[in-house]
C-alpha positions as CSV (number, residue, x, y, z in Angstrom):
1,X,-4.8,-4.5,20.5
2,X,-5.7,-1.2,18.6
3,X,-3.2,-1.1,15.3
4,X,-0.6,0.5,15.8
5,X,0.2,3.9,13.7
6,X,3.4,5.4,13.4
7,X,5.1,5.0,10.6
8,X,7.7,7.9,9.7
9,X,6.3,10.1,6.5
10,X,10.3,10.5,6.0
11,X,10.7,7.5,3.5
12,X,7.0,9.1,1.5
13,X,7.7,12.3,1.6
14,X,11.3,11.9,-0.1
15,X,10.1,9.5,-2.5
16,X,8.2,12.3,-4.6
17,X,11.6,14.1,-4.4
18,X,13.9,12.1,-5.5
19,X,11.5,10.0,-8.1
20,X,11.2,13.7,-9.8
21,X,15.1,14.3,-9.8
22,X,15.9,11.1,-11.1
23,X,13.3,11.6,-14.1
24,X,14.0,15.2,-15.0
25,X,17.6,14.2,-15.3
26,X,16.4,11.0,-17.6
27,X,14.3,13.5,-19.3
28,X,16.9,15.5,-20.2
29,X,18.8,13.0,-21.7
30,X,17.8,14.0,-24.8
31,X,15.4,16.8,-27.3
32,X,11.9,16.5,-28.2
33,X,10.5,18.5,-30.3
34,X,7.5,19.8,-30.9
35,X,6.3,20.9,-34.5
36,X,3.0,22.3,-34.5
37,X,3.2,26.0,-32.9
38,X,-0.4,25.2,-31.6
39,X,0.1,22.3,-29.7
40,X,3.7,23.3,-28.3
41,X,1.8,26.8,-27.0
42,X,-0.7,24.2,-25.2
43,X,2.4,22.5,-23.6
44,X,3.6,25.6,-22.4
45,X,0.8,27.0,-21.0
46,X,0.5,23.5,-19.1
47,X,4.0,23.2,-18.3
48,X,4.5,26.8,-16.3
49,X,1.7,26.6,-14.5
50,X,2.5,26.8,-10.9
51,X,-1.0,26.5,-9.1
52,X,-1.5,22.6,-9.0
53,X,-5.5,23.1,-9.7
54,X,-4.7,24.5,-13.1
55,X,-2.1,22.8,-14.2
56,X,-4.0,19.4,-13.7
57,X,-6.5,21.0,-15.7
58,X,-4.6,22.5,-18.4
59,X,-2.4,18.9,-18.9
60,X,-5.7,16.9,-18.6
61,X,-7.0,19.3,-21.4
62,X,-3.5,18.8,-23.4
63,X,-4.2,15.4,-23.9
64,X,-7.1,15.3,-24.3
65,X,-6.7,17.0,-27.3
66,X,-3.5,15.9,-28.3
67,X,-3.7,12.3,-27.1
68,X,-0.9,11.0,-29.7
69,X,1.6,13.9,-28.8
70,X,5.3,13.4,-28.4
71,X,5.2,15.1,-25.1
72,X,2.9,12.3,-23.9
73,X,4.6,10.6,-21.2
74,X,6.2,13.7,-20.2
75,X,2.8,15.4,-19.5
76,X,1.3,12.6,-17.6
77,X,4.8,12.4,-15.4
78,X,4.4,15.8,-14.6
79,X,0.4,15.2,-13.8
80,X,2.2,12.8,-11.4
81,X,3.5,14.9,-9.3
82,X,0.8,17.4,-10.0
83,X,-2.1,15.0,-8.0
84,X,0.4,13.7,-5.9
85,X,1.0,16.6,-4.5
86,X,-2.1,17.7,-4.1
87,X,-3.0,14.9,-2.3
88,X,-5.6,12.7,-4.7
89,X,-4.5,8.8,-4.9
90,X,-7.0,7.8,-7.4
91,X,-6.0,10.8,-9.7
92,X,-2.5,9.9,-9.3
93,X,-3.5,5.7,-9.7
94,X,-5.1,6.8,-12.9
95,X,-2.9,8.7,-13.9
96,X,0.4,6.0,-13.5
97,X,-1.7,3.7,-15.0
98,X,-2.0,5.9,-18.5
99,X,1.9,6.4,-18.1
100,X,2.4,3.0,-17.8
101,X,0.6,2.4,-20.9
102,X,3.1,4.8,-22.9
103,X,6.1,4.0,-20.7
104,X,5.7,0.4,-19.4
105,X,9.0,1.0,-17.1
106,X,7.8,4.3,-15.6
107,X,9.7,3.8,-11.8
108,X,7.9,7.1,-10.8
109,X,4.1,5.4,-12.1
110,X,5.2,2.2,-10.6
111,X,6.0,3.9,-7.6
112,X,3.4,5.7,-6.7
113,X,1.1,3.4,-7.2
114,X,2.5,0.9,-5.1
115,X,2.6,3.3,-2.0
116,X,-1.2,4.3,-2.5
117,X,-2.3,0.6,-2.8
118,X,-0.3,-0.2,0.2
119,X,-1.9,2.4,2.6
120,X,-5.1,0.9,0.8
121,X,-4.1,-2.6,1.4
122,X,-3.2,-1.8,4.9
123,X,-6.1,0.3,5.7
124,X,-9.0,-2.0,4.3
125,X,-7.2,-5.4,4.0
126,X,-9.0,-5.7,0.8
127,X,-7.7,-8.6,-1.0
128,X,-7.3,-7.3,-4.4
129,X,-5.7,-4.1,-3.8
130,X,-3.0,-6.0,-1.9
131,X,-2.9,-8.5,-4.6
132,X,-2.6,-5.1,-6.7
133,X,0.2,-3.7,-5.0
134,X,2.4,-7.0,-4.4
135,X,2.2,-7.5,-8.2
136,X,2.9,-3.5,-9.2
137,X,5.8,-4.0,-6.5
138,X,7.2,-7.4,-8.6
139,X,7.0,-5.2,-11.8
140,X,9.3,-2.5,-10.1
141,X,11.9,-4.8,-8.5
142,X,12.6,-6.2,-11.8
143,X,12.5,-2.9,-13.7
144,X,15.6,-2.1,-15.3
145,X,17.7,1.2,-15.3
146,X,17.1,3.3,-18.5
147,X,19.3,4.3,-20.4
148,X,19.5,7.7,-20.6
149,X,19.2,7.5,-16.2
150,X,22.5,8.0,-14.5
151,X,23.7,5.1,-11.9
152,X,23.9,7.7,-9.1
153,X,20.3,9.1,-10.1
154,X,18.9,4.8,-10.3
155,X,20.7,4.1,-7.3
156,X,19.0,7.0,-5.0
157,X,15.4,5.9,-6.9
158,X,15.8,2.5,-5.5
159,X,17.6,3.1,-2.6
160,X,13.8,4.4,-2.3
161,X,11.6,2.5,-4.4
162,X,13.3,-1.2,-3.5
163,X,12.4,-1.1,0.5
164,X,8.7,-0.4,0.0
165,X,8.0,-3.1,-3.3
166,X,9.5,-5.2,-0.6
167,X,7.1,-3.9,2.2
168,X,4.1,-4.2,-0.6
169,X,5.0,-7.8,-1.0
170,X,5.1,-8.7,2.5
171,X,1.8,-7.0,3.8
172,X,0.0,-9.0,0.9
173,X,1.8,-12.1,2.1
174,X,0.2,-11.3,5.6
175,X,-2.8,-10.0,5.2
176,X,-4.7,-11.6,2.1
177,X,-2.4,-14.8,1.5
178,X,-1.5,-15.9,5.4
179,X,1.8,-16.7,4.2
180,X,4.1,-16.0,7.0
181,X,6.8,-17.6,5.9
182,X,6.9,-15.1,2.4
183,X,6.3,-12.1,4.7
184,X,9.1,-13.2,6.7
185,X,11.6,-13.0,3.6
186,X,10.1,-9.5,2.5
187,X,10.0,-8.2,5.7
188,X,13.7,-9.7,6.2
189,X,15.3,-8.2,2.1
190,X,13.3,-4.8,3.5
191,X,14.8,-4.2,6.7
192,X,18.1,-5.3,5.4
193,X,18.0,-2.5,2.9
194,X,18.0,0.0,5.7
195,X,20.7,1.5,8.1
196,X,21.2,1.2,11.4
197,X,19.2,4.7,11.7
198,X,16.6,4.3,9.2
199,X,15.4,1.2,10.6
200,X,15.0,3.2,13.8
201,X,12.5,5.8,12.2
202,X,11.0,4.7,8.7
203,X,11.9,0.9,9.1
204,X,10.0,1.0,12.7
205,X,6.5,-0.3,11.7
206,X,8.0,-3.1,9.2
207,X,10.2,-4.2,12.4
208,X,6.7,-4.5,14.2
209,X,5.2,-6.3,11.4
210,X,7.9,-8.9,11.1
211,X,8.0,-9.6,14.5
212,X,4.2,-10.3,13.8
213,X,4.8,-12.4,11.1
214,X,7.1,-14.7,13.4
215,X,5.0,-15.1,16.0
216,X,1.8,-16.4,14.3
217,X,1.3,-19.9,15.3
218,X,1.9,-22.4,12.8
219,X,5.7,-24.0,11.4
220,X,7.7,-20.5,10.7
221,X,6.4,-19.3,14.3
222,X,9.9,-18.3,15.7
223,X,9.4,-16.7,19.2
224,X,12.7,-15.7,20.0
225,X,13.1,-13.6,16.9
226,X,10.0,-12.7,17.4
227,X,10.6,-11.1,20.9
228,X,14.0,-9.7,19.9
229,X,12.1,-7.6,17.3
230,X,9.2,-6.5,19.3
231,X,11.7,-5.7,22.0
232,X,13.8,-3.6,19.5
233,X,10.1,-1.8,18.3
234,X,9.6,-0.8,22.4
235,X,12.6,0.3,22.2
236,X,12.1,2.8,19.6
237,X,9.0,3.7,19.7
238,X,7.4,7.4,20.3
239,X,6.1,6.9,24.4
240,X,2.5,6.8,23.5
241,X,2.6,3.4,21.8
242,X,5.3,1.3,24.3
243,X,2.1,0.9,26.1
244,X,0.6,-0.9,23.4
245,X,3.6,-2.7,22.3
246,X,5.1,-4.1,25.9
247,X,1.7,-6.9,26.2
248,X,3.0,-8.5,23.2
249,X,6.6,-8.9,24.2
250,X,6.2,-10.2,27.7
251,X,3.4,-12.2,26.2
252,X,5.2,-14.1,23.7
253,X,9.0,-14.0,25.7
254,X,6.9,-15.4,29.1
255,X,5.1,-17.9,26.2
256,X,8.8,-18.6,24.9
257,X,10.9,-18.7,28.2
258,X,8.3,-19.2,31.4
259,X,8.7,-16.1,33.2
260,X,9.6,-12.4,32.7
261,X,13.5,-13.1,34.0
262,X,15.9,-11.8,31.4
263,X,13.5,-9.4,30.1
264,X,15.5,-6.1,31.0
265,X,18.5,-8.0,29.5
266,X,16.9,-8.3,26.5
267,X,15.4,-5.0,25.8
268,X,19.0,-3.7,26.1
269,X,20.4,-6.1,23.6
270,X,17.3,-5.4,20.8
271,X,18.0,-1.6,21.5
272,X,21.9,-1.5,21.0
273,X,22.2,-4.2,18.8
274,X,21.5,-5.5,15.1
275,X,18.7,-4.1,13.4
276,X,17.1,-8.1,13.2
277,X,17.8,-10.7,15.2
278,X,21.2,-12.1,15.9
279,X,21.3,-15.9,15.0
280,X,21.1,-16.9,18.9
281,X,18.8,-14.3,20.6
282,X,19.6,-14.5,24.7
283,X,16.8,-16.5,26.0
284,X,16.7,-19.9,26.9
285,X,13.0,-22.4,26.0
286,X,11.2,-22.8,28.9
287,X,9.6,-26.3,30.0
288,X,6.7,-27.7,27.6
289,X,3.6,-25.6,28.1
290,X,2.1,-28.4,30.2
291,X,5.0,-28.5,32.7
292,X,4.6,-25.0,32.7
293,X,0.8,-25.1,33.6
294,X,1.7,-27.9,36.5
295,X,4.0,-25.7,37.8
296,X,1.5,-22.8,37.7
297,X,-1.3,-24.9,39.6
298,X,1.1,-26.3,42.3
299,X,2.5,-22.5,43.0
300,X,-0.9,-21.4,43.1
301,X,-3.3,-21.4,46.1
302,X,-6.5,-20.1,44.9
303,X,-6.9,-21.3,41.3
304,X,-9.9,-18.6,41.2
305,X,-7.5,-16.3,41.0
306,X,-5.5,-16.8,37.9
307,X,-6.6,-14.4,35.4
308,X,-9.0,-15.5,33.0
309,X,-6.3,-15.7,30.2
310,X,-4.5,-18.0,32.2
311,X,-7.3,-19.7,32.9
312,X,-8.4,-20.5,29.2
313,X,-4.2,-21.3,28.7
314,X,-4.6,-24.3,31.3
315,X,-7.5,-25.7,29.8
316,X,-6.0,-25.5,26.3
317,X,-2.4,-26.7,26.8
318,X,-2.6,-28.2,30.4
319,X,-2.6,-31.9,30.8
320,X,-5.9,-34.3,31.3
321,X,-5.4,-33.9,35.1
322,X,-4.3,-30.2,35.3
323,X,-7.5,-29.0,33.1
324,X,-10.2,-31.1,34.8
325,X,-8.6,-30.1,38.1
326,X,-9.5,-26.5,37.1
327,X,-12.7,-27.1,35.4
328,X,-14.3,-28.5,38.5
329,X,-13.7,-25.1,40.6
330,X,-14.8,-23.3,37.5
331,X,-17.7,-25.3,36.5
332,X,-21.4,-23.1,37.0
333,X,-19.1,-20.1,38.6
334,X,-19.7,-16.5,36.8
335,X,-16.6,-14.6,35.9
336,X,-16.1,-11.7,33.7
337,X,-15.0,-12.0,30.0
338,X,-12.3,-9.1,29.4
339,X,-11.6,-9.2,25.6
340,X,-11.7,-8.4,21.7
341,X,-15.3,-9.0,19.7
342,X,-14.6,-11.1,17.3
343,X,-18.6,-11.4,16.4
344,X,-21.8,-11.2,18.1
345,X,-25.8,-11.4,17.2
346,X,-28.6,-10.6,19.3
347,X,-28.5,-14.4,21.6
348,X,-24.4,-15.3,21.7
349,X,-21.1,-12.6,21.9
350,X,-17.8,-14.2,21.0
351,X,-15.0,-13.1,22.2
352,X,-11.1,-13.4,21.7
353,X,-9.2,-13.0,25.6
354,X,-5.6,-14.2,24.9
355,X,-3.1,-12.4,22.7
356,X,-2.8,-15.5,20.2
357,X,-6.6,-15.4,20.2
358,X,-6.5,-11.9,19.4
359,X,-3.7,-11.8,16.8
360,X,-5.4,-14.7,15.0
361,X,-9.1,-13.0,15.2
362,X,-10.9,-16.1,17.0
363,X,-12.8,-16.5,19.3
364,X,-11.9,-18.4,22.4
365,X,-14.7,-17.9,24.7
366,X,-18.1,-18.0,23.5
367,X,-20.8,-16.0,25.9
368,X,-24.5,-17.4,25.7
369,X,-26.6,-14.3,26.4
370,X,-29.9,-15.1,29.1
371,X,-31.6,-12.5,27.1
372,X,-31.1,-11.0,23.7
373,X,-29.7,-8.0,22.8
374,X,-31.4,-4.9,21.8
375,X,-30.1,-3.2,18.3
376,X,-29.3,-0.6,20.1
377,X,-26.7,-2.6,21.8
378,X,-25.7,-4.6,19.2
379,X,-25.0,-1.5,17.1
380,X,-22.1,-0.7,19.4
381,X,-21.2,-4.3,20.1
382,X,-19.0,-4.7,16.9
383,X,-16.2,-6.6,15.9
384,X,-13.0,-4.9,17.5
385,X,-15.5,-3.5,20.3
386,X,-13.2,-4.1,23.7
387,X,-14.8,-5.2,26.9
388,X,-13.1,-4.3,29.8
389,X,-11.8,-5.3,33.6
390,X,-12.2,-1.9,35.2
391,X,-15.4,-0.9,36.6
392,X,-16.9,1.6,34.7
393,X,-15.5,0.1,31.6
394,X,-18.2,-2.0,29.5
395,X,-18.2,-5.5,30.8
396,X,-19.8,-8.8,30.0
397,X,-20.4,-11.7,32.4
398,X,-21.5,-15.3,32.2
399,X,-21.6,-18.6,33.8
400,X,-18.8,-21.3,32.9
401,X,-21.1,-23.9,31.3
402,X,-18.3,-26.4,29.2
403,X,-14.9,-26.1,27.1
404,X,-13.4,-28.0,24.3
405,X,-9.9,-28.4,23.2
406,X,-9.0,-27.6,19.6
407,X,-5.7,-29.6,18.6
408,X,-3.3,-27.4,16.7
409,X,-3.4,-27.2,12.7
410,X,-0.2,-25.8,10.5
411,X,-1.1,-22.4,11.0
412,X,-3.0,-22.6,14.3
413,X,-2.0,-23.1,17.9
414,X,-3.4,-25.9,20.3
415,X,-6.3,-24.1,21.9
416,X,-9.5,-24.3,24.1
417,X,-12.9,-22.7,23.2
418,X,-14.9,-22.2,26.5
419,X,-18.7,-21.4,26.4
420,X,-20.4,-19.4,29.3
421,X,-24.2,-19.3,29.7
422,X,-26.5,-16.8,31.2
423,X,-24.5,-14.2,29.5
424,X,-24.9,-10.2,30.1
425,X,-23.8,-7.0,28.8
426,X,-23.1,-4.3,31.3
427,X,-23.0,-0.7,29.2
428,X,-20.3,1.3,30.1
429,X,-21.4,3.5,32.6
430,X,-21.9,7.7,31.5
431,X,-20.2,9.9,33.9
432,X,-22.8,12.3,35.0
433,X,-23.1,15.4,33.9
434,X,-21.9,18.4,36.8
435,X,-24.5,20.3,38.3
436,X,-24.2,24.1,38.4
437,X,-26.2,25.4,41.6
438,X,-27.2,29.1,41.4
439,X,-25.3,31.5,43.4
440,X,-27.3,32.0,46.7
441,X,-28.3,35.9,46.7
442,X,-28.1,37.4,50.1
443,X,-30.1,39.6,51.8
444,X,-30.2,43.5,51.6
445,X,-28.8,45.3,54.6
């Protein structure tokens, strides 16, 4: 599944505001003054400045030549909000980290950097900048009030600030440190720092995230919760993703429970009720996956039929007798292999099908290609690269050849890798271009 993208700006847009409200009024708090008529000219000239471009460049040249000035920490605060508003992370990255240097509890440096290192983090999953950002995020949960900072101004900085040093912690948990069980927690002191409302808009994508976090396989899996969240996510999300989020939940609550029954139910109980998961979520555990996959084969006439997902699920969790039953139909038969690229080179294309496959990034079918690829083809054939169902769609095809179960580990599921030979790749097809026909003249009269 593409990632999904839409996170309210509400939270990062007023976090500049009220960051800058809460340090004027520390700023105020008490008189510096400047004594030589030189240097406090230079600070003037920097501080009323209105276009953004000059005033980064008149505070840049400020300290530059006044790098010990007592104004220090309040020019490179107001250069803050100078590059944050123009829209230049590593500007404003370098520039908390010099504020930091002069005010080691700088909320606003601490802040800001977070946020930026989060998107990074999120964007890249680079392992140090998440590192970077859960750390920065530490700092500013344990950063005390200062003095000269009212309670009401601290209170509306955190009321901020708090949520997303939480969120920072958690997507490092998740991404770089497959900790589930911290992201969990994070994810949890996060949400819980919202309102009913805010975890509607803003708190949406976190919600989405933690219902990730529980349902990776391993001990802190916890499908219900899991599908109580994801359900409240459909229910607020814009209508362009619900498409992208629905899979998931019927995936993991027919995984859970056996069947779809109760869905509806449920979907109204995650939309008008707590913002996570009450402690006994409405759906009841389903038989063991292999008494599920009995029931399956007995209810179903053609075994060809089941969908290759299904397919792959009876091979990795059915019994002895169940999974050989199937293998001998499937044995030497070509079938399509609908799924995520997970990696390919020019002889061998692997490929994840089911959802745990895909939220893992592994491969659970492994396509032998009868005849290598050209770089052409393997230039398009990346990682994340989706082969499809639909005709038209780009497809690849191979011959059933063997399979192997892979027992479960403490952060992996019970699985089956199945290997296909005589593999092909069949390019998506081009829609052809129209054809414009001249207009026919007719004849003179």
């Amino acid at each position: 599944m593409k990632k999904l993208v839409f996170a309210s700006v509400v939270a990062l847009a007023s976090v500049g505001f009220v960051a800058g409200s809460a340090l004027r009024a520390q700023d105020q708090g008490g008189q510096i003054t400047i004594k030589d008529p030189a240097e406090y000219n230079a600070y003037q000239m920097f501080s009323t400045q209105t276009d953004p471009k000059q005033k980064a460049s008149a505070g840049e040249s400020f300290l530059e030549k006044y790098p010990q000035s007592v104004v220090k920490a309040a020019v490179l605060d107001a250069l803050l909000d100078t590059y944050q508003q123009a829209g230049d992370p590593q500007k404003v990255v370098d520039t908390a980290n010099k504020l930091l240097q002069v005010d080691p509890n700088s909320m606003k440096a601490i802040l800001y950097s977070v946020m930026i290192k989060k998107q990074q983090c999120g964007q890249k999953s680079d392992v140090p900048t998440c590192d970077d950002a859960a750390v920065m995020a530490q700092k500013g949960l344990q950063t005390p009030k200062p003095a000269a900072t009212s309670d009401d101004d601290w209170k509306k900085m955190t009321t901020v600030a708090h949520p997303i040093f939480h969120s920072a912690i958690a997507l490092d948990a998740a991404l770089s440190k497959k900790d589930f069980k911290l992201a969990q927690q994070e994810y949890t002191a996060e949400l819980q720092m919202y309102t009913d409302e805010q975890s509607k808009s803003q708190g949406l994508v976190d919600t989405l995230q933690l219902a990730q976090a529980y349902s990776q396989p391993g001990a802190t899996q916890d499908l219900p919760k899991a599908v109580y969240l994801y359900a409240r996510v459909w229910a607020y999300a814009p209508p362009q993703y619900k498409a992208q989020i629905e899979p998931k939940l019927e995936y993991y609550y027919k995984k859970y429970h056996g069947g779809l029954d109760g869905l509806d139910q449920l979907k109204e109980q995650a939309k008008n009720g707590e913002k996570l998961p009450p402690g006994t979520p409405i759906i009841t555990q389903a038989k063991t996956p292999a008494e599920q996959i009995h029931d399956l084969l007995a209810s179903t006439p053609d075994l060809k039929s089941l969908a290759l997902a299904d397919k792959e699920t009876v091979l990795a969790l059915g019994s002895k007798d169940d999974a050989d039953k199937l293998w001998a139909l499937l044995k030497d038969q070509q079938t399509q292999v609908p799924g995520t690229v997970i990696d390919a080179d020019a002889n061998s294309i692997k490929v994840a099908v089911t959802q745990d496959a895909k939220d893992t990034k592994t491969a659970d079918f492994v396509v032998n290609l009868k005849k290598p690829l050209a770089d052409a083809d393997l230039n398009v054939i990346q990682p994340g690269f989706e082969f499809k169902s639909a005709t038209g769609g780009a497809q690849l095809v191979g011959t059933y050849d063997s399979y192997t179960q892979t027992p479960a580990t403490p952060t992996t599921a019970q699985a089956a890798v199945i290997v296909l030979r005589d593999g092909e790749y069949i390019p998506e097809k081009k829609k052809a271009a129209p054809v414009h026909h001249a207009p026919a003249h007719r004849p003179a009269h």
